[in-house]
C-alpha positions as CSV (number, residue, x, y, z in Angstrom):
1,X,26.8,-9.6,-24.0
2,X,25.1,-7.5,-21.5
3,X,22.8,-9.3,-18.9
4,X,19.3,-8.9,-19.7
5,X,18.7,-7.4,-15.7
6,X,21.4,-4.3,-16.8
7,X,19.4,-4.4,-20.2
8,X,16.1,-4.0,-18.3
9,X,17.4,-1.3,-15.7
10,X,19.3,0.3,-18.4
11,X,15.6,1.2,-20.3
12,X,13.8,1.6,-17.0
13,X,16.2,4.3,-16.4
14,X,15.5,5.4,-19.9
15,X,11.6,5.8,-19.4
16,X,11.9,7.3,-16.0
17,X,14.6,10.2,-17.5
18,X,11.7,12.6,-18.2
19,X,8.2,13.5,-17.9
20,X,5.8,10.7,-16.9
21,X,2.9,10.6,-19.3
22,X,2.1,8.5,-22.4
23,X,3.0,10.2,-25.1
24,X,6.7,11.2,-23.4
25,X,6.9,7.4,-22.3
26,X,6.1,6.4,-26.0
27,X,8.7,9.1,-27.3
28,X,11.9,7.6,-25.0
29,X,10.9,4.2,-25.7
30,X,11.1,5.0,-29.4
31,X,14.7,6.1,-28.9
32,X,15.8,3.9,-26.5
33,X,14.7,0.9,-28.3
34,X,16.2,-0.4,-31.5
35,X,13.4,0.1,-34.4
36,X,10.5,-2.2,-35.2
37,X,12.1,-4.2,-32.5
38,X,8.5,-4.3,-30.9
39,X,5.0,-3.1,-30.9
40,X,5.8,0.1,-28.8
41,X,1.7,1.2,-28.8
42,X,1.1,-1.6,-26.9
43,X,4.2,-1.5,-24.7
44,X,3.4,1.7,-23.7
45,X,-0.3,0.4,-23.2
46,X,0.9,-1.6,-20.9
47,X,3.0,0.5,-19.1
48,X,-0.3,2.3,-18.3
49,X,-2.1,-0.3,-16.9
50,X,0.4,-1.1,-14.8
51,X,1.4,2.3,-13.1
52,X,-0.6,5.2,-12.1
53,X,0.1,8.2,-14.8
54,X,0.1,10.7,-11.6
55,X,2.7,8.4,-9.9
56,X,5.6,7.2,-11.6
57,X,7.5,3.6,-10.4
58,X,10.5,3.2,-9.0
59,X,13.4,1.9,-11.2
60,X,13.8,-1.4,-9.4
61,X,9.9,-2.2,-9.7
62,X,10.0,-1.0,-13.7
63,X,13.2,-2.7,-13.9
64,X,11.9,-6.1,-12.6
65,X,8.0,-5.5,-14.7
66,X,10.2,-5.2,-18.3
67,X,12.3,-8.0,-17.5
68,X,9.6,-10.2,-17.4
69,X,7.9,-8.6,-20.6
70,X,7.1,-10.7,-23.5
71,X,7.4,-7.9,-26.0
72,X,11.2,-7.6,-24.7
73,X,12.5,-11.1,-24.7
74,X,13.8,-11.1,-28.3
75,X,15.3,-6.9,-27.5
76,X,17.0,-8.2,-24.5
77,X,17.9,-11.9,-25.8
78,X,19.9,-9.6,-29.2
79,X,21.7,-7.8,-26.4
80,X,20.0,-4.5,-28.0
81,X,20.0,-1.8,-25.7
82,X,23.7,-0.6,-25.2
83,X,22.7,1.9,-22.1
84,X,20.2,4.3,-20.6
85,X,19.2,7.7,-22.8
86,X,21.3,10.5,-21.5
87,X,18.3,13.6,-21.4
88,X,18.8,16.1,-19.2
89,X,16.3,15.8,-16.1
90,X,12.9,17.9,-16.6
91,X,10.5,18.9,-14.2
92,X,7.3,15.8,-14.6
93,X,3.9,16.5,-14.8
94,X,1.8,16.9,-11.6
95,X,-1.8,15.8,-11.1
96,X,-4.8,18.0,-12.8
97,X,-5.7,19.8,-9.2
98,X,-1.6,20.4,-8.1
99,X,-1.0,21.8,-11.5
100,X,-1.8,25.4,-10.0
101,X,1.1,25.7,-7.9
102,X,3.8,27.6,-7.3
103,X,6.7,25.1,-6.8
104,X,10.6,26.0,-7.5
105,X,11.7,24.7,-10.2
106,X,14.2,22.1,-9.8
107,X,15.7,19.7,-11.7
108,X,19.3,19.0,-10.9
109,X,21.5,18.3,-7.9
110,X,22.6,22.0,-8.7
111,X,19.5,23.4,-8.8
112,X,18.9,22.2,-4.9
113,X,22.5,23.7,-4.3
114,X,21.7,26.7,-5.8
115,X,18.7,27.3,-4.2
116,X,19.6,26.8,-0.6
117,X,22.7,28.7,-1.1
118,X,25.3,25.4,-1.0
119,X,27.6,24.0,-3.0
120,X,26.9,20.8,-4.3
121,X,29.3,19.0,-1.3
122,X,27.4,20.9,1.2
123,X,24.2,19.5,0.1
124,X,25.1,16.0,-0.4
125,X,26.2,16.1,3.2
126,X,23.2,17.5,4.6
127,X,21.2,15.0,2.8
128,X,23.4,12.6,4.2
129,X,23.9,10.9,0.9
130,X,26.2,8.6,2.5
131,X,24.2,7.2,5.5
132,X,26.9,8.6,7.6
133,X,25.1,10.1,10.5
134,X,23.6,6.7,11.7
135,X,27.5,5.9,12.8
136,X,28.5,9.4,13.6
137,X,30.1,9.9,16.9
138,X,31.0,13.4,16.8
139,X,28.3,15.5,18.1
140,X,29.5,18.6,15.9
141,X,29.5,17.0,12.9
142,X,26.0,15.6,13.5
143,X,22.8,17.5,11.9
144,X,20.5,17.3,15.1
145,X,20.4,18.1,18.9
146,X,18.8,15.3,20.8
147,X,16.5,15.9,23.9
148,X,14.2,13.2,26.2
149,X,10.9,14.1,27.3
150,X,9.4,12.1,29.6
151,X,5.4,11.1,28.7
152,X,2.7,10.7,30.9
153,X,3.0,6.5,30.5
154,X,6.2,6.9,32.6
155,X,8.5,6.3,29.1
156,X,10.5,8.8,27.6
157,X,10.0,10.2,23.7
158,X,13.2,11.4,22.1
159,X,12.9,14.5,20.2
160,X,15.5,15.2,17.1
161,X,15.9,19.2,16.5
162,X,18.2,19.7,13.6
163,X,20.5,22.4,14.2
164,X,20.8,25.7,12.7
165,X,21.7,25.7,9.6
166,X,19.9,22.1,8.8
167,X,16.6,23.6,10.3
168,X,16.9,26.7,7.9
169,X,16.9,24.4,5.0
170,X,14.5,22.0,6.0
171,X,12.1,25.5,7.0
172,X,12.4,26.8,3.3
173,X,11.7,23.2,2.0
174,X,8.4,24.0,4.1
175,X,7.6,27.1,2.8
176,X,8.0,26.9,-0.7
177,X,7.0,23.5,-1.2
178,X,5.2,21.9,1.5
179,X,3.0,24.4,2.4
180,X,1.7,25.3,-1.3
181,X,0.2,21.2,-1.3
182,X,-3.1,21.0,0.5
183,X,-3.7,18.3,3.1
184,X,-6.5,16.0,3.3
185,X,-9.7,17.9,4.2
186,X,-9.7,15.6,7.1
187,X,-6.7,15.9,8.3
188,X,-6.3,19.2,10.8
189,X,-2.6,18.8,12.7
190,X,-0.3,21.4,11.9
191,X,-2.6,22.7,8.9
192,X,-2.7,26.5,8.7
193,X,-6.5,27.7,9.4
194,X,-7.0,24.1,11.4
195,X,-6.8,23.2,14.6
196,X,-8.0,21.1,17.5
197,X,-11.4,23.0,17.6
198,X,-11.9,22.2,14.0
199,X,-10.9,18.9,14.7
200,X,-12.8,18.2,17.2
201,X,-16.2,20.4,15.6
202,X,-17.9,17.6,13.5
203,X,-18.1,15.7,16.6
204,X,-20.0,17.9,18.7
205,X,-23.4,16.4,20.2
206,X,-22.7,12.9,18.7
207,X,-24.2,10.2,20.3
208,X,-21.1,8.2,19.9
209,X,-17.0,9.1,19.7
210,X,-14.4,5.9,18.9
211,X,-10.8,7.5,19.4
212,X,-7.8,5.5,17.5
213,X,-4.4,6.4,17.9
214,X,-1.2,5.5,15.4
215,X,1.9,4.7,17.1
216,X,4.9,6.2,16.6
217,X,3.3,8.2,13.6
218,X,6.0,10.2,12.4
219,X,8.3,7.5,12.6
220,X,6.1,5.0,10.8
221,X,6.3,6.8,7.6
222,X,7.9,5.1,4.8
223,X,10.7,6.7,3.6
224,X,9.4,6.0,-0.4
225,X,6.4,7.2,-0.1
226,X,8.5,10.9,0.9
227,X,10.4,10.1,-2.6
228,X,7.3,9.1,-4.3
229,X,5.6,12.8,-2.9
230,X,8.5,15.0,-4.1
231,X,8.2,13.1,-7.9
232,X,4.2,13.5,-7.9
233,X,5.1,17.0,-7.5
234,X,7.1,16.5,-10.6
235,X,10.8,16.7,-9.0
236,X,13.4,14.5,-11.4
237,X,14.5,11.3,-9.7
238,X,17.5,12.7,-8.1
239,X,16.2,15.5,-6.8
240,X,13.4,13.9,-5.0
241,X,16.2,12.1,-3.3
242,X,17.8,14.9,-2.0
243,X,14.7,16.5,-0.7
244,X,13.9,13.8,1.0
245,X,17.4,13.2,2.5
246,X,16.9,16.8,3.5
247,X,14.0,16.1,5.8
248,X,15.2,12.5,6.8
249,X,17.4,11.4,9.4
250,X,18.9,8.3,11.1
251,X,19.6,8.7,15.1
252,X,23.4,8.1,16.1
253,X,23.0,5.7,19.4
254,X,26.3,6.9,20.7
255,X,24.7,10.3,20.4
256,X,21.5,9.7,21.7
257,X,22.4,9.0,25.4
258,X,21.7,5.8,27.8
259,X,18.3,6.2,27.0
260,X,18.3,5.2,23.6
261,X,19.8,1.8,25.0
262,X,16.3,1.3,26.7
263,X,13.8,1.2,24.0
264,X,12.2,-1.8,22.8
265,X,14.8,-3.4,19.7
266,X,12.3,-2.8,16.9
267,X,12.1,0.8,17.8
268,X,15.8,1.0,17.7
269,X,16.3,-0.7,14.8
270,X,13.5,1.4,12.9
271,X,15.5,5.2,14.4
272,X,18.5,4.3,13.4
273,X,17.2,3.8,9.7
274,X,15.9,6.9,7.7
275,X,12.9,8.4,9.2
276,X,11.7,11.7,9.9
277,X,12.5,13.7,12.8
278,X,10.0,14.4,15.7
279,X,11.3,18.2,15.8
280,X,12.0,18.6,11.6
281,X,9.7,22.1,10.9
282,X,9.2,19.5,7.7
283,X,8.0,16.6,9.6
284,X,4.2,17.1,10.8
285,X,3.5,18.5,6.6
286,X,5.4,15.6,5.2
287,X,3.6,13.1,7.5
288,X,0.1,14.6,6.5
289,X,0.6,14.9,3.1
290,X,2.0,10.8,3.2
291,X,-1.3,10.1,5.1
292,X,-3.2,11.2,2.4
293,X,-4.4,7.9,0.7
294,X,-4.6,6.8,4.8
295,X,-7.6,9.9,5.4
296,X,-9.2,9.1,2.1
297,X,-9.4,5.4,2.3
298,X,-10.7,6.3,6.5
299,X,-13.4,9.1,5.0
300,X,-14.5,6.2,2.8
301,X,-15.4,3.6,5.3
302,X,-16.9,6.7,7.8
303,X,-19.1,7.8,4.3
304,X,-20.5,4.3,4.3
305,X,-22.0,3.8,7.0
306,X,-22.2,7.6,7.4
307,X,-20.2,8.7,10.7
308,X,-17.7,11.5,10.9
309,X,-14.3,11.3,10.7
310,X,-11.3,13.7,11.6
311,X,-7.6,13.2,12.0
312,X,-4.9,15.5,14.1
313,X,-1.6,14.2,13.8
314,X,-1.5,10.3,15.2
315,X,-5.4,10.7,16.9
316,X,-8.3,9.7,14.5
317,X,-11.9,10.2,15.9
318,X,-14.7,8.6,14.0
319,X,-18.4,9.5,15.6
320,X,-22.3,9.3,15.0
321,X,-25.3,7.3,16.3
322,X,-25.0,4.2,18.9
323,X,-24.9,2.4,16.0
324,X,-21.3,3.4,16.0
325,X,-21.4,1.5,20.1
326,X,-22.3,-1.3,17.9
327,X,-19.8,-1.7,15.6
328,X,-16.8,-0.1,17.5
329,X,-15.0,-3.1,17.4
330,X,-15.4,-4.0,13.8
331,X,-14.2,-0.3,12.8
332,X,-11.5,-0.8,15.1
333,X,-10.5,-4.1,13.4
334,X,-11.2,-2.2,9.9
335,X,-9.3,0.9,10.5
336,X,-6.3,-0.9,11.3
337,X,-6.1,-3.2,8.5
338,X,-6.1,-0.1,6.4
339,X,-3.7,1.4,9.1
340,X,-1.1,-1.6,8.5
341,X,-1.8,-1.6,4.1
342,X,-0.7,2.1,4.3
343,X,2.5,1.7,6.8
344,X,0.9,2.9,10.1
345,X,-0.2,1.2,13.2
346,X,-2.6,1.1,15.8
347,X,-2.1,1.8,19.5
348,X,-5.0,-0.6,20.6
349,X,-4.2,0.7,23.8
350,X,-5.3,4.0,23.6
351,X,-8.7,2.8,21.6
352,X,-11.4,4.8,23.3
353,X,-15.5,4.4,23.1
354,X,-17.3,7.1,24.6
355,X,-21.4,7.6,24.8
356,X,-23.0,11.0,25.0
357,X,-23.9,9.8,28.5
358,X,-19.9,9.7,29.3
359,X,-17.6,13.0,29.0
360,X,-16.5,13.0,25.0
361,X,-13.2,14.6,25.1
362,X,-11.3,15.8,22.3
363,X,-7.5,16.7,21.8
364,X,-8.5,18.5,24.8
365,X,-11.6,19.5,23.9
366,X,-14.9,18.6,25.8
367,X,-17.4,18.0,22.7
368,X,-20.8,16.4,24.6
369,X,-22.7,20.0,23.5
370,X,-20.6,22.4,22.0
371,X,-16.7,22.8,22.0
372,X,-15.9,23.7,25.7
373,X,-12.9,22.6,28.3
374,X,-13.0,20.1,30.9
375,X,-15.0,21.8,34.4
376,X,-11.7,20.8,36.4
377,X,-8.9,23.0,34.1
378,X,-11.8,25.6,34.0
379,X,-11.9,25.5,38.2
380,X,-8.3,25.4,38.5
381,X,-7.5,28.2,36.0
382,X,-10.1,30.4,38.1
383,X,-9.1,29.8,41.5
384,X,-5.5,30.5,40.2
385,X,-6.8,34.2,38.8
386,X,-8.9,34.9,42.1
387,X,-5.5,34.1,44.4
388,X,-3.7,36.1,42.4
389,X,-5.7,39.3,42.8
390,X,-5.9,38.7,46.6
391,X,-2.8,38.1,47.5
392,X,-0.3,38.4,44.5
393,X,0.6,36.4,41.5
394,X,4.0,35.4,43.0
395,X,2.2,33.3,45.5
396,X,0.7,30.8,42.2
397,X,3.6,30.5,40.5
398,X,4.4,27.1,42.0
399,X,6.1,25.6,38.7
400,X,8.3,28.6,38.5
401,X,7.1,30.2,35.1
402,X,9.9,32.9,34.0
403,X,6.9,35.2,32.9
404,X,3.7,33.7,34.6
405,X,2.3,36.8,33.1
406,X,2.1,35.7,29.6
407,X,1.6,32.0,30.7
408,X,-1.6,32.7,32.6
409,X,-2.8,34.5,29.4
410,X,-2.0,32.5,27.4
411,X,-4.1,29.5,29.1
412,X,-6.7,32.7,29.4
413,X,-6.9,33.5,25.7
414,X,-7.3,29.6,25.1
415,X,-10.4,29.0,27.3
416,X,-11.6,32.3,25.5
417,X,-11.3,30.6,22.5
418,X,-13.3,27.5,23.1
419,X,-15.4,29.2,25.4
420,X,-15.9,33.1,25.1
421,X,-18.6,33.3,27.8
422,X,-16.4,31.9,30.4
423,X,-14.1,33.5,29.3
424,X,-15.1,36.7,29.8
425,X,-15.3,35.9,33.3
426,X,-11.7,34.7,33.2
427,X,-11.0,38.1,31.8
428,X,-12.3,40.1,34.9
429,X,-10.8,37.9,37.0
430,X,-7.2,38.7,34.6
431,X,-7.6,42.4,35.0
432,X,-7.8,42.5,39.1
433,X,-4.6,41.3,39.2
434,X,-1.9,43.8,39.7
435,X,1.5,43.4,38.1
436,X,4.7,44.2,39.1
437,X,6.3,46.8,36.6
């Protein structure tokens, strides 16, 4: 007789074949299960409770809740279930405000193939179905470049760009899926129409800023909650698990360099398991949209005791009266409870208080009065325009800019931006200089 664990997986497998909603639950449970072998109404009651209706379990927790159900001992005791239902995979249900958008529709390992123009091979290796690239030694048969970039602590953060063909995949993935789910409205890194001036706008003229910081954000992401995103969107099972394989990876130490030898063991250990790349074009979406519950549980606690909160990427900025001074230390402690229930972790480190008294600075942004940069980049950025109309712009170039041209108006159009009184005066500063060519 079959055990009643393969018995209980067999008709979690069942339940989770299609749609995830009561009455398609009830329906598959009415097949799947012998008849009058149990009050389904209230097995599928239950199941309700249990699991969100927007967010359906994984097979392993619905496996191990239905093992221990009372209205299945005497079905699993009779040996009664012979096997999982054998639908075909359909696209689930998505929650009331996501039902408005414009997703592919996918519901087999095929259909991904198809749609990125691979066979079905070709995509299970990309996806690294296998776990393969963790031990991969052979640069060309790995999906990513790896590059070093020293920080300003004196350590080094390791950058993974997936190469060509991986990073065309992953971009499309972006496109036609990502980018059609909204963000939180908190949340304004890598959000088209957001950016560090909208970030840092609700905290203009507060008497109080507290800036928090996540380490190793991207990194820190648990790999279900990717799955768990691609089936809310109503993906089948196994095509959630390829998308997410698609915008996944696991760093080859071989590959990685000497470097790689030199970080702490628990960063290690967490690169070479699945996370997502710092350099993915998926990565920065992915990570917001898995930060959702994060930003919504974070708006919460700044609603009640009514202070402002904004997050951009791994910063989170919470401001408002001195009352904020007050209880810095107990939103610290609070925010990264919540931080640690939802995966991510504080940088205590980089925990910053500042008073209107102070300079409030942020993501680069100076926001004591109104959004404006810091008086030092401002001097710097002027005395560099003024050189360069006296005596040339080759004499400023002293980091060896390839086209100091565009650089310096590039860092002119920024200033602009936050400032467009200054700079105007950065302008007429630009347009004394005289190019070559």
């Amino acid at each position: 007789m079959t055990s009643k664990a393969t018995q209980a997986r067999w008709l979690a497998l069942s339940i989770l074949s299609g749609r995830w909603d009561q009455a398609a639950v009830a329906e598959r449970l009415s097949r799947a299960l012998p008849p009058e072998s149990t009050d389904l109404e209230k097995l599928g009651a239950r199941l309700s409770f249990h699991f969100d209706e927007s967010s359906p379990p994984g097979v392993d927790r619905l496996a191990g809740l239905l093992l221990e159900e009372p209205l299945l001992e005497a079905v699993f005791k009779a040996g009664a279930i012979k096997g999982p239902l054998l639908d075909p995979p359909v696209m689930g249900t998505t929650p009331g405000d996501l039902k408005t958008l414009r997703l592919p529709q996918l519901t087999t390992w095929s259909d991904v193939s198809d749609w990125l123009g691979l066979s079905d091979q070709e995509t299970a290796w990309f996806a690294d179905s296998r776990s393969q690239q963790a031990s991969n030694t052979e640069k060309k048969l790995h999906h990513y470049n790896y590059f070093w970039v020293p920080k300003r602590s004196g350590s080094q953060r390791l950058v993974e760009a997936p190469k060509y063909r991986l990073k065309t995949m992953q971009q499309k993935i972006l496109r036609e899926i990502l980018d059609s789910v909204p963000p939180h409205p908190s949340s304004h890194g890598f959000v088209r129409g957001r950016s560090t001036k909208t970030f840092a706008a609700p905290h203009t003229g507060q008497e109080a800023i507290l800036r928090l910081d996540l380490k190793d954000f991207f990194h820190s992401v648990p790999m279900a909650r990717i799955g768990a995103l691609f089936r809310t969107l109503g993906y089948p099972r196994t095509v959630a698990w390829l998308l997410q394989g698609l915008c996944t990876t696991s760093v080859s130490p071989t590959l990685a360099g000497h470097a790689f030898k030199d970080l702490p063991w628990t960063k290690r250990k967490r690169l070479q398991a699945k996370h997502l790349a710092q350099g993915a074009p998926t990565s920065a979406q992915l990570a917001n949209l898995c930060a959702w519950r994060l930003d919504c549980r974070l708006q919460g606690l700044a609603n009640r005791f009514g202070f402002e909160y904004t997050r951009y990427a791994d910063d989170m900025v919470f401001s408002g009266s001195y009352r904020l001074a007050k209880v810095s230390e107990f939103m610290e402690a609070l925010t990264g409870a919540v931080a640690i229930d939802e995966g991510f972790q504080l940088n205590h480190r980089k925990t910053r208080l500042r008073l209107k008294s102070q300079r409030q600075c942020i993501a680069g942004v100076v926001v004591n009065e109104k959004p404006n940069c810091r008086r030092a980049e401002w001097d710097r950025l002027k005395a560099i325009l003024y050189n360069c109309g006296r005596f040339g712009p080759e004499s400023q170039n002293h980091d060896g800019h390839r086209d100091f041209q565009a650089h310096l108006r590039g860092r002119v159009a920024y200033l602009s931006w936050l400032n467009p009184s200054r700079g105007e005066k950065l302008m007429r500063l630009w347009k004394n200089i005289e190019w070559e060519g």
